[in-house]
C-alpha positions in Angstrom: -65.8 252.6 36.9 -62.5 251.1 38.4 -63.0 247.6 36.7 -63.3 249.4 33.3 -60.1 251.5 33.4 -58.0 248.4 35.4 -59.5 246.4 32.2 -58.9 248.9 29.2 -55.1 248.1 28.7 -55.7 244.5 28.4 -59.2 245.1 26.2 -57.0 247.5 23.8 -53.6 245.0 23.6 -56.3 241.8 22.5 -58.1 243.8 19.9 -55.5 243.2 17.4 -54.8 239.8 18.2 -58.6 238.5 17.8 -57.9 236.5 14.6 -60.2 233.5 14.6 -57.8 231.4 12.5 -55.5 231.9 15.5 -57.4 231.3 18.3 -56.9 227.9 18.9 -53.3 227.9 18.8 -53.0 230.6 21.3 -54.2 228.2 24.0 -53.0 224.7 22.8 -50.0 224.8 25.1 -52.0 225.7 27.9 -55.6 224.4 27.7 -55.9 220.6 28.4 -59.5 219.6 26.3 -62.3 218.1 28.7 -63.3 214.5 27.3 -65.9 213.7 29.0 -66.6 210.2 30.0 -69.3 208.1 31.6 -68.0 206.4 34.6 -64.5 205.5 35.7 -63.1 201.5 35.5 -63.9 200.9 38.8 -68.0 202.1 38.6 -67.8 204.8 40.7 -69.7 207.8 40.1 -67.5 210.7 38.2 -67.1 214.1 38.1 -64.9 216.2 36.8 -61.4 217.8 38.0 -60.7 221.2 35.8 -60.7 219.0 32.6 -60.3 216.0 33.6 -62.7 213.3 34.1 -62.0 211.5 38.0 -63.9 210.0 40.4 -65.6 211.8 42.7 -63.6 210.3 45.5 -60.6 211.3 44.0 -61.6 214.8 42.7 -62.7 215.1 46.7 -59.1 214.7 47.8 -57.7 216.4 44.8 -59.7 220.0 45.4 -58.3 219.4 49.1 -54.9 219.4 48.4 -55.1 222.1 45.7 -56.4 223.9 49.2 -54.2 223.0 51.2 -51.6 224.1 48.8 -52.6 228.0 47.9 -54.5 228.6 51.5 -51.0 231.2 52.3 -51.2 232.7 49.5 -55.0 232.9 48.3 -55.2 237.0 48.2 -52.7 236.3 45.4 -54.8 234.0 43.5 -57.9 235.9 44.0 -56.1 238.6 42.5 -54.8 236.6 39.9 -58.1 235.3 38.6 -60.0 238.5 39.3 -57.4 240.6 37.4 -57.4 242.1 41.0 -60.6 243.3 41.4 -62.2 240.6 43.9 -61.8 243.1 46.9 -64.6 245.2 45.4 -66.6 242.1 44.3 -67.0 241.1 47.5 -67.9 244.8 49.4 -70.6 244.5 46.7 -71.8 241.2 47.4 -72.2 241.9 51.3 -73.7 245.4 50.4 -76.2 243.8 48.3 -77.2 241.2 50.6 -77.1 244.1 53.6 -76.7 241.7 56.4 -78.5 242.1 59.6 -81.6 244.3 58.6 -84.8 243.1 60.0 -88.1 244.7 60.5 -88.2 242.5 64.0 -84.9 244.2 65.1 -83.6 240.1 65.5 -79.8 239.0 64.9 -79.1 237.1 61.8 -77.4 233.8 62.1 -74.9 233.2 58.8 -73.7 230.5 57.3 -70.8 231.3 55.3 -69.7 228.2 53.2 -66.0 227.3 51.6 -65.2 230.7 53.7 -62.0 229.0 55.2 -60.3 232.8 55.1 -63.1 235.0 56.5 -62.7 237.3 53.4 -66.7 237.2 53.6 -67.4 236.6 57.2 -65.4 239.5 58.6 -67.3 241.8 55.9 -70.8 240.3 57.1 -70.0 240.9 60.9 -68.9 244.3 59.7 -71.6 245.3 57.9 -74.3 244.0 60.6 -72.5 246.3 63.2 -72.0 249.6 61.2 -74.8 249.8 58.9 -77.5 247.8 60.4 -76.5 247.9 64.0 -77.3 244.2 64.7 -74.2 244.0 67.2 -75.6 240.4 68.2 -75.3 238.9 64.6 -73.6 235.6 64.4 -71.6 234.2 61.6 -69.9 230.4 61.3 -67.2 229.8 58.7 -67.4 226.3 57.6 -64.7 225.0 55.2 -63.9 221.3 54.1 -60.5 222.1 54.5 -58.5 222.7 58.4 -55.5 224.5 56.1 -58.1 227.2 55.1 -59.4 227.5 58.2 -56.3 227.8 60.3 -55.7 230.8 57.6 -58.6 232.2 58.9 -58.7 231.8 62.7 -55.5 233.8 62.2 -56.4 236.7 60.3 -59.7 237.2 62.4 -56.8 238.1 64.9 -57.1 241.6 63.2 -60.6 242.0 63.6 -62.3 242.8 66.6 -64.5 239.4 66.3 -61.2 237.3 67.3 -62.6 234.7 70.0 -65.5 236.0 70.0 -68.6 234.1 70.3 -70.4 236.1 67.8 -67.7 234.1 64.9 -67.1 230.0 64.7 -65.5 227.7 62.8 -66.8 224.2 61.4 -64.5 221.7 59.4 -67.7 220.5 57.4 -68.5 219.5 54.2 -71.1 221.4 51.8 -72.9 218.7 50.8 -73.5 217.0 54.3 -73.8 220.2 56.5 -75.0 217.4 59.5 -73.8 219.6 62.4 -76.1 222.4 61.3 -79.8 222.2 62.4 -82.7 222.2 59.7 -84.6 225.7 59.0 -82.0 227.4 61.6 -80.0 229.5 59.1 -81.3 233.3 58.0 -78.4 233.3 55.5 -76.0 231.2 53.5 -73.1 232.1 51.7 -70.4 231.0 49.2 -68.3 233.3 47.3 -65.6 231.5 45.1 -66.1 227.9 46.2 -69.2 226.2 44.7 -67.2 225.4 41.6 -64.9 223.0 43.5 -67.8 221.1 45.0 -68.1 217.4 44.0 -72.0 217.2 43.9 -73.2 221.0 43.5 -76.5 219.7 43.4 -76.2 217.9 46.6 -74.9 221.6 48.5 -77.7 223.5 47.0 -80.0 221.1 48.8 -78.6 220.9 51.6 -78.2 225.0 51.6 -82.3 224.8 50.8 -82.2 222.7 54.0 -80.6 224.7 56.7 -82.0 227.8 55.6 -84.7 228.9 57.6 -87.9 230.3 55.5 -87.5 233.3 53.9 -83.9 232.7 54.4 -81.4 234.2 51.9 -78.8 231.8 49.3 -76.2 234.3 48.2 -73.5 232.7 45.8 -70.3 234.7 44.4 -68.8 233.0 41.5 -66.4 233.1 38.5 -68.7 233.4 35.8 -69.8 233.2 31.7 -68.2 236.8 30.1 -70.5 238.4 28.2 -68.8 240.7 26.1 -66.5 238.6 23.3 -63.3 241.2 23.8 -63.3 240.7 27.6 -63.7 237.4 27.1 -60.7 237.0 24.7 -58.3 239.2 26.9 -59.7 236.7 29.5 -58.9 233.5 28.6 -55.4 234.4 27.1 -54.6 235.5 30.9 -56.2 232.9 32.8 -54.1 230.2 30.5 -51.6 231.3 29.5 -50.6 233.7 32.8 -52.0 232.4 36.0 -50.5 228.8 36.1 -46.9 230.4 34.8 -48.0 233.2 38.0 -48.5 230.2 40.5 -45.4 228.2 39.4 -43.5 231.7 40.2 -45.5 233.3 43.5 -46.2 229.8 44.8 -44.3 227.0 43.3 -47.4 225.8 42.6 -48.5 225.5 38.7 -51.1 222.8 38.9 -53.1 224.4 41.5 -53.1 227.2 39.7 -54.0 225.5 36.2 -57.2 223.3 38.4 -58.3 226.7 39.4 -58.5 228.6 35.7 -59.9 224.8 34.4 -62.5 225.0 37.3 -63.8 228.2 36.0 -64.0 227.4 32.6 -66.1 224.0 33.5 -68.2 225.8 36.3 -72.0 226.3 34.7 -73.2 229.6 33.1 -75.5 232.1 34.4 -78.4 230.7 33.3 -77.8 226.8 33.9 -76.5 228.1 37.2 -80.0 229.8 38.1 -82.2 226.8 36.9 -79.9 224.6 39.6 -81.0 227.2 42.3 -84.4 227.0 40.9 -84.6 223.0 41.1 -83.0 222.8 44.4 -86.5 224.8 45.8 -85.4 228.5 45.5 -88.0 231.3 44.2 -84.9 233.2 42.2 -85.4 236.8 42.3 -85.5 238.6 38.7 -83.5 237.2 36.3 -81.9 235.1 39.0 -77.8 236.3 38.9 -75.8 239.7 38.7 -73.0 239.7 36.2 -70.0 241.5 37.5 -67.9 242.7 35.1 -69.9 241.9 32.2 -69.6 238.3 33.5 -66.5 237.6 34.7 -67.9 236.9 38.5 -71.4 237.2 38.9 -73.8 236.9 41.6 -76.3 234.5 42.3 -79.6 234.2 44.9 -82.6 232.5 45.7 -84.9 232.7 48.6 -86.5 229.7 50.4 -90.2 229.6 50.3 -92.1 231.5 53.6 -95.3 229.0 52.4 -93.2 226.1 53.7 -93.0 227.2 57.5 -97.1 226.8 57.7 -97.0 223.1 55.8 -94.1 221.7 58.4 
């Protein structure tokens, strides 16, 4: 109910402005068209960089330093890209997940991926001790980038998991999780952060790979809107606002513009899913959650129990 009334200002203020005719110049400043092309001069493999087609060496360091840059002030562009409504995302993410239950009364170990700031961590710890009273529970934050992590380490100093060994930290990247046993995970998580991967591909393997059997995927994610208003309202503020938001709260426009780029590139629900599926996940239901008719949306898969007795 919150999400609708913090929405219904913007909803009402775009319905007279949805002129087709007009549509495209509204975000011709702003939007820089995605050309894609096969592979770069040099033959290495490409990807892309919001619109931008770059090497995959190069988008690597690029989505770093876009890190690096907004890692002080990332509850600002969360709230920025989530029209401020992130905060409840994410309590209904971990609710959904309910971290720590188990018939066997055992601690879960967690994974949580791209996590740098503990935004998800702290919430799985929490949620282990106070609804599921799994007080032994254990959770590593691993993040490709030491800027995000450092922003972490510091505000678990508010939390009563602060140097304790129940909470780590890993500089790691998603795709080559090397440090992290085989089948030793009972769940992985990534809220907000599987869009900036090079090879997404390559991550949901090597998620599929930790995992133990029966082990949980849980992905958070900007998403595909569903309803055409929303979506409108939508892309008007992630173009024309956010970067012109960043340039002001963090001197920072190109992050900023990479960020609302990286949304709009990331793969809808659907393609999304059948990634999950291909990587070895049986997807529950439909396979994703939309979140405010699609803005985020929430994504799982569970690795197969019928692999433990063919290993």
């Amino acid at each position: 109910m919150a999400s609708r009334y913090t929405l219904r200002p913007l909803m009402r203020s775009a319905r007279c402005q949805l002129q087709p005719s007009h549509s495209q110049r509204c975000f011709s400043s702003s939007i820089r068209r995605y050309e894609p092309t096969s592979e770069s001069t040099n033959h290495e493999r490409t990807t892309h960089f919001g619109f931008e087609t770059v090497s995959e060496s190069e988008k690597e360091a690029r989505v770093a330093g876009v890190f690096s840059s907004v890692a002080a002030s990332y509850d600002v562009m969360n709230d920025c890209m989530s029209l401020g409504i992130h905060r409840l995302w994410k309590d209904h993410f971990v609710r959904s997940i309910n971290p720590g239950s188990s018939s066997s009364s055992q601690p879960w170990k967690m994974l949580d991926i791209a996590g740098g700031t503990g935004d998800i961590a702290f919430r799985l710890l929490q949620h282990c001790d106070e609804i599921n009273h799994s007080p032994q529970s254990t959770i590593t934050i691993s993040d490709i980038n030491p800027a995000m992590l450092d922003e972490g380490r510091k505000r678990s100093l508010a939390t009563p998991y602060a140097r304790s060994p129940r909470l780590d930290f890993l500089v790691a990247n998603a795709e080559h999780l090397d440090t992290i046993p085989s089948d030793s995970v009972d769940l992985y998580t990534v809220a907000f952060g599987i869009r900036n991967f090079t090879n997404k591909e390559a991550a949901l393997r090597e998620a599929f790979r930790v995992l133990k059997p029966g082990g949980l995927f849980a992905c958070l994610e900007f998403s595909g809107v569903t309803n055409p208003v929303l979506d409108a309202v939508y892309q008007r503020w992630s173009f024309g606002a956010i970067p012109l938001i960043g340039q002001i709260v963090a001197g920072d426009r190109d992050s900023y513009q990479y960020l609302v780029e990286s949304i709009e590139r990331f793969p809808k629900q659907e393609e999304f899913r059948d990634m999950i599926q291909d990587a070895g996940f049986l997807v529950p239901g439909k396979g994703w959650e939309d979140l405010t008719m699609g803005i985020a949306a929430i994504h799982k898969g569970v690795k197969p129990v019928e692999l433990q007795a063919t290993q």
